[in-house]
VOKENU-516070 format. One line per field, with one value per residue: x, y, z of N, C-alpha, C in turn; residue number from 1; residue in one letter. Coordinates in steps of 0.2 Angstrom, whole numbers, plus 5000, padded with zeros to 4 digits. Each point is the difference from the previous one (the first is absolute). Layout:
BEGIN
n_x [X, ...]
n_y [Y, ...]
n_z [Z, ...]
ca_x [X, ...]
ca_y [Y, ...]
ca_z [Z, ...]
c_x [X, ...]
c_y [Y, ...]
c_z [Z, ...]
num [NUM, ...]
residu [A, ...]
***
This chain:
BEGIN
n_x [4821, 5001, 4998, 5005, 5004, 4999, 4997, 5008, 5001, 5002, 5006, 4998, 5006, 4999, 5004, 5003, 5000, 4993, 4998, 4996, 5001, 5006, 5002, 5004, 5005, 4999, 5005, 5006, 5001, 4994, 5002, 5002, 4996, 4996, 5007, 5001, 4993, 5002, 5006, 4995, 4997, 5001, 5004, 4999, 5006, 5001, 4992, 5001, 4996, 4995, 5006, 4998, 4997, 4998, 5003, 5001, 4995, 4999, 5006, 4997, 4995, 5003, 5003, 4993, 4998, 5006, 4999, 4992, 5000, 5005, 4996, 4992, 5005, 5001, 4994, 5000, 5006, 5004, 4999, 5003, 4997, 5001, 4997, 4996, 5005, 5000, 5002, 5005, 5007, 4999, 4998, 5003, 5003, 4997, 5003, 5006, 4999, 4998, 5002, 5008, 5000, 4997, 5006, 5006, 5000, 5003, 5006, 5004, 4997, 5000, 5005, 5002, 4999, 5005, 5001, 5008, 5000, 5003, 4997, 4992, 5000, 5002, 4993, 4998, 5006, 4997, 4994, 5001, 5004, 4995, 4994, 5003, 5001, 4993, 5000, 4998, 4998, 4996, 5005, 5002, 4997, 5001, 5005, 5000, 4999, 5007, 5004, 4999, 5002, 5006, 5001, 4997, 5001, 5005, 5000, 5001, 5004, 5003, 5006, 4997, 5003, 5006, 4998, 5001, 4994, 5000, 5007, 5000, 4992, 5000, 5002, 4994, 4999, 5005, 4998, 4994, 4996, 4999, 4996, 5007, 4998, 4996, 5005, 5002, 4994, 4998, 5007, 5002, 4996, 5002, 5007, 4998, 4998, 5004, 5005, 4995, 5000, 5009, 5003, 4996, 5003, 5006, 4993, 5007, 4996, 4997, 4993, 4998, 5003, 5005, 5002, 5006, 4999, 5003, 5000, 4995, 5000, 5005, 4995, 4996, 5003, 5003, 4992, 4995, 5004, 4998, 4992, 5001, 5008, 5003, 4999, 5003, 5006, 4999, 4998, 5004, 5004, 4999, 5001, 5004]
n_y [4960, 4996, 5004, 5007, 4996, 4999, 5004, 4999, 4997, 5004, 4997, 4997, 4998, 5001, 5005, 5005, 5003, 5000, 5006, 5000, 5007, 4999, 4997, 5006, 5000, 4998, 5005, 4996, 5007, 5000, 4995, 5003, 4992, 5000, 5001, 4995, 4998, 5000, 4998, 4996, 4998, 4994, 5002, 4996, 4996, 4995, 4997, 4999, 4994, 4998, 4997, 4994, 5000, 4996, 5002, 5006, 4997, 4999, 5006, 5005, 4998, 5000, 5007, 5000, 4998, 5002, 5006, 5001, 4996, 5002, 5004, 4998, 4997, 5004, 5004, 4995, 5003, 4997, 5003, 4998, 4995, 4997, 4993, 5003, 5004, 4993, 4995, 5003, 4998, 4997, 4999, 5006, 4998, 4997, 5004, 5003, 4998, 5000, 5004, 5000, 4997, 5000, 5004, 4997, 4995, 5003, 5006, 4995, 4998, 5006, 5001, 4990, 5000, 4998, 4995, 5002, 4993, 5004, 5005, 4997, 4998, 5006, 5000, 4998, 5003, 5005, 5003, 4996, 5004, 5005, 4997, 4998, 5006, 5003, 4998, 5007, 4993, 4998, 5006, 4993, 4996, 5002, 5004, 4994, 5000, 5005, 4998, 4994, 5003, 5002, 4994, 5001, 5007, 4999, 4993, 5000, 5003, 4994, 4998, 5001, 4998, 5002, 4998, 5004, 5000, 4996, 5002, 5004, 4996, 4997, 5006, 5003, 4993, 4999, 5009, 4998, 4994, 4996, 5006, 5001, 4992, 4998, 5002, 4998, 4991, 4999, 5001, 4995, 4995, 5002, 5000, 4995, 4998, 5001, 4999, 4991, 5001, 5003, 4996, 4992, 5000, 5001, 4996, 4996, 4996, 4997, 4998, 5001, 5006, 4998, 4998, 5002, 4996, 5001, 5004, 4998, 4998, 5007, 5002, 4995, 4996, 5007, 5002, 4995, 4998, 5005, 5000, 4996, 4997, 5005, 5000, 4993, 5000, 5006, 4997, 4996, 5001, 5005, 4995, 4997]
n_z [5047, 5004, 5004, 4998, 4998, 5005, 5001, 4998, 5005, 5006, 4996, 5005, 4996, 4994, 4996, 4996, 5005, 4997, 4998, 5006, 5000, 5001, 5004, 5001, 4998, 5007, 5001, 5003, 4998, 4993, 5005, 5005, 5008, 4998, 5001, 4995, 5001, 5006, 5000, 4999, 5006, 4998, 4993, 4994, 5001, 4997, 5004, 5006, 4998, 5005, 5004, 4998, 5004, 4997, 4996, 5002, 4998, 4998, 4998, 5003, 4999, 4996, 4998, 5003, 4996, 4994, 5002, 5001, 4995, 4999, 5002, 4996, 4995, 5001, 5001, 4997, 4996, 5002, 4998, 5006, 5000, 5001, 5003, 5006, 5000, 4998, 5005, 5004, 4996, 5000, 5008, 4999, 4993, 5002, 5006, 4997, 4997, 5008, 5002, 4994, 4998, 5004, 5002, 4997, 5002, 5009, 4996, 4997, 5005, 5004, 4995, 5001, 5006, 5000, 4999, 4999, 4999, 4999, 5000, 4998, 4996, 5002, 5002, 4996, 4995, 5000, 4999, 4993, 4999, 5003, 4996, 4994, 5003, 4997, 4995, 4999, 4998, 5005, 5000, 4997, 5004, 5006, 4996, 4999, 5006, 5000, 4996, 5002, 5007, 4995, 5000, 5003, 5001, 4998, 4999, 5004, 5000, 4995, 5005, 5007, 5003, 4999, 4996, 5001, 5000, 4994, 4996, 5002, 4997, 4994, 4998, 5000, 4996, 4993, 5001, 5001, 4994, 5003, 5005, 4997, 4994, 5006, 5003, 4995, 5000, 5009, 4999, 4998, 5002, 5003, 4996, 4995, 5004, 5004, 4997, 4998, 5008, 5001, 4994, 5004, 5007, 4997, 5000, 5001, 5002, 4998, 5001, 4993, 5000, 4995, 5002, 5000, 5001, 4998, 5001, 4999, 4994, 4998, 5001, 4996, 4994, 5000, 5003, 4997, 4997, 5003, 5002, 4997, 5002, 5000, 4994, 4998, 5005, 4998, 4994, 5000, 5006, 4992, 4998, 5001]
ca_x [5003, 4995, 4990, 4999, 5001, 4992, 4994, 5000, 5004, 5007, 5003, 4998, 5007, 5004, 4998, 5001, 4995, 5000, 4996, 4993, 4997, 5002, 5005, 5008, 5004, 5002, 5005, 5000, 4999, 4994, 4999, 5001, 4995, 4996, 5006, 5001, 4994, 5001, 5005, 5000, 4993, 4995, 4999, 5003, 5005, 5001, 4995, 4997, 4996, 4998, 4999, 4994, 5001, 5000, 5007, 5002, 4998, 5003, 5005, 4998, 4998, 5006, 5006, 4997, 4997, 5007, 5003, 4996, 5000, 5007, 4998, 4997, 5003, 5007, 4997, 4997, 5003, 5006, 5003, 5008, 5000, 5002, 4994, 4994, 5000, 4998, 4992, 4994, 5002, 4994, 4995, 5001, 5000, 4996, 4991, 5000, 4996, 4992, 4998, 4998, 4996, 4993, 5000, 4997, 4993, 4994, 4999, 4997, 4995, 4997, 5001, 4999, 4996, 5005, 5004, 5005, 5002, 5008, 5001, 4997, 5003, 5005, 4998, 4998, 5006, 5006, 4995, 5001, 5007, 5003, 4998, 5003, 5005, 4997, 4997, 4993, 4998, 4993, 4997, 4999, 4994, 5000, 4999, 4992, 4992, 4997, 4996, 4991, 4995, 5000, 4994, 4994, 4997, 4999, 4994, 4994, 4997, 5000, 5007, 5003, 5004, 5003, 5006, 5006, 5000, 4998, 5007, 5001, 5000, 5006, 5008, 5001, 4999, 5005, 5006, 4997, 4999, 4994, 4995, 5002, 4998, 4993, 5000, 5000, 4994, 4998, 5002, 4997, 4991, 4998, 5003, 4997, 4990, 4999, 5000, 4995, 4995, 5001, 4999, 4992, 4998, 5004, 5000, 5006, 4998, 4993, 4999, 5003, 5007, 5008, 5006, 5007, 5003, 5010, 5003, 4998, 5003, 5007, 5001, 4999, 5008, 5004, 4999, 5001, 5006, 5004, 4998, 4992, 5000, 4998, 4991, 4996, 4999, 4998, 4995, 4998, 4998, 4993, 4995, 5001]
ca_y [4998, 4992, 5002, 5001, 4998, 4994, 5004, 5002, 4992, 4999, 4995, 5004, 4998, 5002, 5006, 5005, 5005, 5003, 5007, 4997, 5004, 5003, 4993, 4999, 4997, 5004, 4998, 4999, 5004, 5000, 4993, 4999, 5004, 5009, 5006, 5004, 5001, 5008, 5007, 5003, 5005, 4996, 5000, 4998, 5007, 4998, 5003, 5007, 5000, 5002, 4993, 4997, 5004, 4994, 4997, 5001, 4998, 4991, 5001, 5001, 4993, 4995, 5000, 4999, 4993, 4996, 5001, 4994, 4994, 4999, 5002, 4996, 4995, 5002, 4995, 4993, 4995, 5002, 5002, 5001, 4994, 4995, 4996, 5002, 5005, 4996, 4999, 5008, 5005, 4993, 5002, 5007, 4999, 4998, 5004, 5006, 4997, 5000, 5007, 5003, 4998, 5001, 5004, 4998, 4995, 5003, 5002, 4998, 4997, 5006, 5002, 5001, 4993, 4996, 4998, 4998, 4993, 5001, 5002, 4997, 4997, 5001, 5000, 4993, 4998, 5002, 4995, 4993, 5001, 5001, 4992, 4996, 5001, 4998, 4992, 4999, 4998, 5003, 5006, 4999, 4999, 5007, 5002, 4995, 5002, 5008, 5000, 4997, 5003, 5009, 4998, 4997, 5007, 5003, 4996, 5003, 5010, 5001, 5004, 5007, 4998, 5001, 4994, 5003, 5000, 4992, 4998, 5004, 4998, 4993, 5003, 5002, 4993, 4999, 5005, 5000, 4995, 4999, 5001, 5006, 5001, 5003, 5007, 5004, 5002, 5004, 5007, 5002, 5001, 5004, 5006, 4999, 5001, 5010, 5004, 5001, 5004, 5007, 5004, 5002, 5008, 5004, 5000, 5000, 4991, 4997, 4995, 4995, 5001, 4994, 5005, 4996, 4996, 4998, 5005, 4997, 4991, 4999, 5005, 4996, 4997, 5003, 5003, 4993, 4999, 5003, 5000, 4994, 4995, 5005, 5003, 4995, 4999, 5004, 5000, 4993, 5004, 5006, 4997, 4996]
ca_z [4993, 5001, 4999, 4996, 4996, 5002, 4997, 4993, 4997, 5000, 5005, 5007, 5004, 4996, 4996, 5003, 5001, 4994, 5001, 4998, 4997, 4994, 5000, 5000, 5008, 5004, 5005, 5005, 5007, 5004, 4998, 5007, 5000, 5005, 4998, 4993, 5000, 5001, 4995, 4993, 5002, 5000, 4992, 4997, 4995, 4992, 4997, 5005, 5003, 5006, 5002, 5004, 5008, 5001, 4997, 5007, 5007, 4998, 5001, 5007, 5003, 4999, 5007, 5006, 4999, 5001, 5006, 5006, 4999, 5001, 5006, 5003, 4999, 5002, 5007, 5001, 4996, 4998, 4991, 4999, 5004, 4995, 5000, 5001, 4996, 4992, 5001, 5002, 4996, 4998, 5000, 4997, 4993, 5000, 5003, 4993, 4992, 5001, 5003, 4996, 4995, 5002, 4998, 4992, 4999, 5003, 4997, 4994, 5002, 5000, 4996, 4992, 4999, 4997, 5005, 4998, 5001, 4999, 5009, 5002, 4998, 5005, 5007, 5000, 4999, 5007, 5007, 4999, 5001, 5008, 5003, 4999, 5005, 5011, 4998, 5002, 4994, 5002, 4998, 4991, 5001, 5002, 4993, 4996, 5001, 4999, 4993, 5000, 5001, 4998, 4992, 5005, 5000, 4994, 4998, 5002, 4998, 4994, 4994, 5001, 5002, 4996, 5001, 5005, 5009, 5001, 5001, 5004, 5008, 5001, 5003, 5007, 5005, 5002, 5005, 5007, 5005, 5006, 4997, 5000, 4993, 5002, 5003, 4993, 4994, 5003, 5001, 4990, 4997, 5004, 4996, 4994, 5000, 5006, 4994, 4996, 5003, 5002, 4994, 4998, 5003, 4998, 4991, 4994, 5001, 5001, 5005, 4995, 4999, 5003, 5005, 4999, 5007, 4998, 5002, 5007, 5002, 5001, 5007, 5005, 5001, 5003, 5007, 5004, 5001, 5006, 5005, 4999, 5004, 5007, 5000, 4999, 5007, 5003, 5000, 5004, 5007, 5003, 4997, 5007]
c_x [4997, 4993, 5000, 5002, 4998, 4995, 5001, 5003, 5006, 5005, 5003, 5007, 5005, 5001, 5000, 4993, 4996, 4995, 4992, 4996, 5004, 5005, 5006, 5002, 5003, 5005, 5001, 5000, 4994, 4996, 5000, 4995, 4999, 5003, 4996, 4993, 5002, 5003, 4996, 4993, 4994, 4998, 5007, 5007, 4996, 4994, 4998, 4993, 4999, 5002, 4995, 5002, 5001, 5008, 5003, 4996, 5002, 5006, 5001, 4999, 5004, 5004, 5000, 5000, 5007, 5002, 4999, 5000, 5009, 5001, 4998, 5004, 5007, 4999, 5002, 5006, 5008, 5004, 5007, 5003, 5003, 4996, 4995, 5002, 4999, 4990, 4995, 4998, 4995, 4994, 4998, 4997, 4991, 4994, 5002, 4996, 4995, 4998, 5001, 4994, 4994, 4998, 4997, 4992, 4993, 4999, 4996, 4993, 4994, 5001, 4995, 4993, 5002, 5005, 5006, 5001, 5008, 5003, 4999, 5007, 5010, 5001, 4997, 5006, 5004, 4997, 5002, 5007, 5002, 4996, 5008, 5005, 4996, 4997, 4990, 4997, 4991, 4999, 4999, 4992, 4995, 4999, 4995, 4994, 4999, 4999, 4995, 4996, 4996, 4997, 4996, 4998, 5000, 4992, 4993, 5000, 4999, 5003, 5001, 5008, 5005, 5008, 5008, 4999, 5000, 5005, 5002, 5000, 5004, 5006, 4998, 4999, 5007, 5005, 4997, 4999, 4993, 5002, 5000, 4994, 4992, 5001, 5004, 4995, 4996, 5001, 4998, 4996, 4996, 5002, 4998, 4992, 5003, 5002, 4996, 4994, 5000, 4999, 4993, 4996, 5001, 4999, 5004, 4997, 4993, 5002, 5003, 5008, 5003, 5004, 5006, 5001, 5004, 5003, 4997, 5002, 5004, 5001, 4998, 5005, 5004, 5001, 5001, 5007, 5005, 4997, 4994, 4999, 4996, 4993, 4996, 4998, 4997, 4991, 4998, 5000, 4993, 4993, 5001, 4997]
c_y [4993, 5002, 5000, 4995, 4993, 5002, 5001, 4993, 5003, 4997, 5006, 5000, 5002, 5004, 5007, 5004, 5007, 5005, 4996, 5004, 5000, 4992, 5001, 4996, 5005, 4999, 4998, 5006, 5002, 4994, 4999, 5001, 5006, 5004, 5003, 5003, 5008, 5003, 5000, 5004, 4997, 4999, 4998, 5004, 5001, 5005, 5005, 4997, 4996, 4992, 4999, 5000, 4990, 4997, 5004, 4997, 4992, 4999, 4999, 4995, 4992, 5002, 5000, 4992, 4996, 5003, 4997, 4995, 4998, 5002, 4995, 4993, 5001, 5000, 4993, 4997, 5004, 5001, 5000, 4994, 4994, 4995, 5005, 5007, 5000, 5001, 5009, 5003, 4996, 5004, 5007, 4998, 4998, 5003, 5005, 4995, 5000, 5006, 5003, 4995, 5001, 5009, 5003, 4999, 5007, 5005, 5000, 4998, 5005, 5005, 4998, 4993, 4993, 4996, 4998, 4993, 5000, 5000, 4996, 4992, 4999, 4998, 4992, 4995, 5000, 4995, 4993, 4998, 4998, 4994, 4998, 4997, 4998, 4993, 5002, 5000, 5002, 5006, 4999, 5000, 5007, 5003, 4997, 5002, 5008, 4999, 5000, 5003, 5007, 4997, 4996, 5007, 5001, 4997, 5004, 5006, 5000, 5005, 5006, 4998, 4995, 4993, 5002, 5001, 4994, 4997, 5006, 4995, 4994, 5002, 5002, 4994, 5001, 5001, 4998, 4996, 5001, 5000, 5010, 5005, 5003, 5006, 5005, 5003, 5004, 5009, 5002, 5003, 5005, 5009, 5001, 5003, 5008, 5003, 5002, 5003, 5007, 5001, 5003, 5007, 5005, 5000, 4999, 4993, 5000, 4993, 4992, 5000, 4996, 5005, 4995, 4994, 4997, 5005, 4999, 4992, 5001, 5005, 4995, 4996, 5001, 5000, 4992, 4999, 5003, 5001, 4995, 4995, 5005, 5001, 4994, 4999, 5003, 4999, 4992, 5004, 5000, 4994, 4996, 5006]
c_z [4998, 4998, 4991, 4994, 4999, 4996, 4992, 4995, 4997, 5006, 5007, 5001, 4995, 4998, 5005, 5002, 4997, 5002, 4998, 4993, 4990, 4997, 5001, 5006, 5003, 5003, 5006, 5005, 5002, 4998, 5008, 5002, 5007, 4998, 4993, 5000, 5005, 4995, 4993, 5001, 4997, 4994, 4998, 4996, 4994, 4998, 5003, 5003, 5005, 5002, 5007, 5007, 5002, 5002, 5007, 5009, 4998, 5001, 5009, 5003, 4999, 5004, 5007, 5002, 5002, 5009, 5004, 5000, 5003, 5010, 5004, 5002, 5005, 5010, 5002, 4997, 4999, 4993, 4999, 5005, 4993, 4996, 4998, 4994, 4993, 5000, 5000, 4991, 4994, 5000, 4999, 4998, 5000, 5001, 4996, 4996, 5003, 4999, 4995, 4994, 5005, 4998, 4991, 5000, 5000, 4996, 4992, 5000, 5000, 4995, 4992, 5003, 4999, 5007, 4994, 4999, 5000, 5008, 5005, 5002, 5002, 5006, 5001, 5002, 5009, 5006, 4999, 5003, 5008, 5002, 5000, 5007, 5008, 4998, 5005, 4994, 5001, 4996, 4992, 5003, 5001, 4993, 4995, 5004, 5002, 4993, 4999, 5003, 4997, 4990, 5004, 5000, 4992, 4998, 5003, 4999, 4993, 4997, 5001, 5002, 4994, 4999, 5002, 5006, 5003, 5002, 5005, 5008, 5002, 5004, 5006, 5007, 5000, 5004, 5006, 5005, 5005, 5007, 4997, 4996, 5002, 5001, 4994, 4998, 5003, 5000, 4990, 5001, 5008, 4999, 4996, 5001, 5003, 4992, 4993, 5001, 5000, 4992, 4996, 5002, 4998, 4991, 4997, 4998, 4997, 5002, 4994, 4998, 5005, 5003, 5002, 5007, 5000, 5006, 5011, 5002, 5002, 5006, 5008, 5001, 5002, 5008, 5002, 4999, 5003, 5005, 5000, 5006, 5008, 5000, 4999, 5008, 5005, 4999, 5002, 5005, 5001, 4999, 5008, 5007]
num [1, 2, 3, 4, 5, 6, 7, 8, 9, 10, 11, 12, 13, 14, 15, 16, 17, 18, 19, 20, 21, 22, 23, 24, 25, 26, 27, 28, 29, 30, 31, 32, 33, 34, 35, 36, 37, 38, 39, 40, 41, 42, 43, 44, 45, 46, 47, 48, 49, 50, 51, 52, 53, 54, 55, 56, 57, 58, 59, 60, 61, 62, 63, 64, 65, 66, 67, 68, 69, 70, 71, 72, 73, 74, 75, 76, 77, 78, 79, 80, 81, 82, 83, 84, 85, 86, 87, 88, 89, 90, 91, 92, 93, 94, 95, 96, 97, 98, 99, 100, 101, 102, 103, 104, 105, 106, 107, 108, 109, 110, 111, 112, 113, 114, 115, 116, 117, 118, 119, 120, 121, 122, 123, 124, 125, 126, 127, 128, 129, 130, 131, 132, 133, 134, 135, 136, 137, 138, 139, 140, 141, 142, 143, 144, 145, 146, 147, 148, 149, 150, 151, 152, 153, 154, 155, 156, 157, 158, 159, 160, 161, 162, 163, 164, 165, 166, 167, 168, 169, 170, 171, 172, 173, 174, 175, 176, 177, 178, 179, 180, 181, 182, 183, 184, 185, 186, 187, 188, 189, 190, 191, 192, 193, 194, 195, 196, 197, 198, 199, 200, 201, 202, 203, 204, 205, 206, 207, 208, 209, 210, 211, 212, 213, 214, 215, 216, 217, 218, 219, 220, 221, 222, 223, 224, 225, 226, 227, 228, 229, 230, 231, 232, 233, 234, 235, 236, 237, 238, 239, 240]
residu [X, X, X, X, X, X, X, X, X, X, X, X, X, X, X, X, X, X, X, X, X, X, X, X, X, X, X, X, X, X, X, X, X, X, X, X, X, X, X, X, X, X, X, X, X, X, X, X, X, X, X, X, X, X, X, X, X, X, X, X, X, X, X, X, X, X, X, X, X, X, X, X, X, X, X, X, X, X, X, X, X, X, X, X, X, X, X, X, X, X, X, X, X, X, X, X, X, X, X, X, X, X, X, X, X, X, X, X, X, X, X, X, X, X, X, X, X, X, X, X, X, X, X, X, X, X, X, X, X, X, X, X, X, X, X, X, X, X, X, X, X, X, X, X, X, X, X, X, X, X, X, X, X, X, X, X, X, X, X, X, X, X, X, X, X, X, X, X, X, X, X, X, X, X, X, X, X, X, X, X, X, X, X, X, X, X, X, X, X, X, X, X, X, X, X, X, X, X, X, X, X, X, X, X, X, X, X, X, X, X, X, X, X, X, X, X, X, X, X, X, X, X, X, X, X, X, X, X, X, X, X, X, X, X, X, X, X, X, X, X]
***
């Protein structure tokens, strides 16, 4: 619903839910997600025609995302503790906006070529937020030279690269931090070139078309900040 009304400059947060095809609003019983998309067999009441196969994995993939993410967190942290149970329920909050708006981002990204600023900008929010609380003020730094690094590519490819990946990359210093943030762009731009290649072979690409890298900066950002520090080390080791 986000993707969508992002795309139509509609307010992502207001307003009833409406038939892509025809505009009515839809009810709350097939408004639920995954369920209504079965029972109604994958079309619309109102018009009968065919809803986007999008609107059920995105649905999927959120509900996935809030499990593990609550899983993950549930390991490490007491949710039913007092002090720390503030703090766990904190940081929840937190890695949902990441995970879902990267989600949005990656989506929208692949879709329309476009990086959201809205969303984008949630996230900015949140990462600035949780500085507020660990006082690791560095990662503002951190954040300023992944920027600059990714208009320092843009420059040079001449625009292939895209000024949301630009602020893309600010946020991802800020979620991360050093030396998290090498092992993002490393895991980016090495998904990003095995993909550019497979679609060239596969003739969906030629060698001058853009192709979306929002959707690998945040593949990268994700994997490093749950497994960056173990991989950063792993690889001083292999070098020593």
């Amino acid at each position: 619903m986000v993707i969508y009304r992002l795309r139509n400059n509609d307010s992502a947060m207001r307003g009833r839910s409406y038939c892509d095809h025809c505009k009515k609003t839809i009810g709350w019983y097939d408004n639920i997600p995954l369920l209504s998309y079965l029972f109604l067999g994958g079309k619309s009441r109102c018009c009968h025609k065919k809803i986007l196969i999008d609107y059920p994995l995105v649905e999927l993939l959120t509900g996935l995302q809030f499990v593990w993410v609550y899983w993950l967190l549930k390991v490490n942290f007491n949710f039913f503790g007092q002090l720390e149970g503030f703090y766990s329920f904190g940081l929840l909050i937190y890695w949902l906006i990441l995970f879902a708006g990267s989600l949005v981002i990656a989506v929208f990204d692949f879709k329309y070529m476009l990086i959201p600023d809205k969303v984008l900008g949630v996230m900015a929010l949140a990462a600035g937020g949780r500085l507020l609380i660990t006082h690791q003020w560095e990662y503002l730094l951190i954040g300023l030279l992944s920027g600059l690094f990714l208009w320092s590519l843009k420059t040079i490819s001449k625009g292939k690269m895209g000024d949301g990946d630009i602020y893309l990359g600010v946020v991802m210093g800020l979620v991360l931090g050093w030396p998290q943030i090498l092992v993002a762009f490393f895991l980016a731009f090495l998904t990003g070139a095995s993909a550019g290649v497979i679609l060239i072979m596969l003739s969906k690409k030629k060698l001058k078309d853009k192709i979306a890298f929002g959707p690998f900066l945040l593949l990268g950002m994700l994997i490093a900040k749950l497994w960056g520090w173990t991989m950063w080390q792993w690889y001083i080791q292999w070098l020593i």
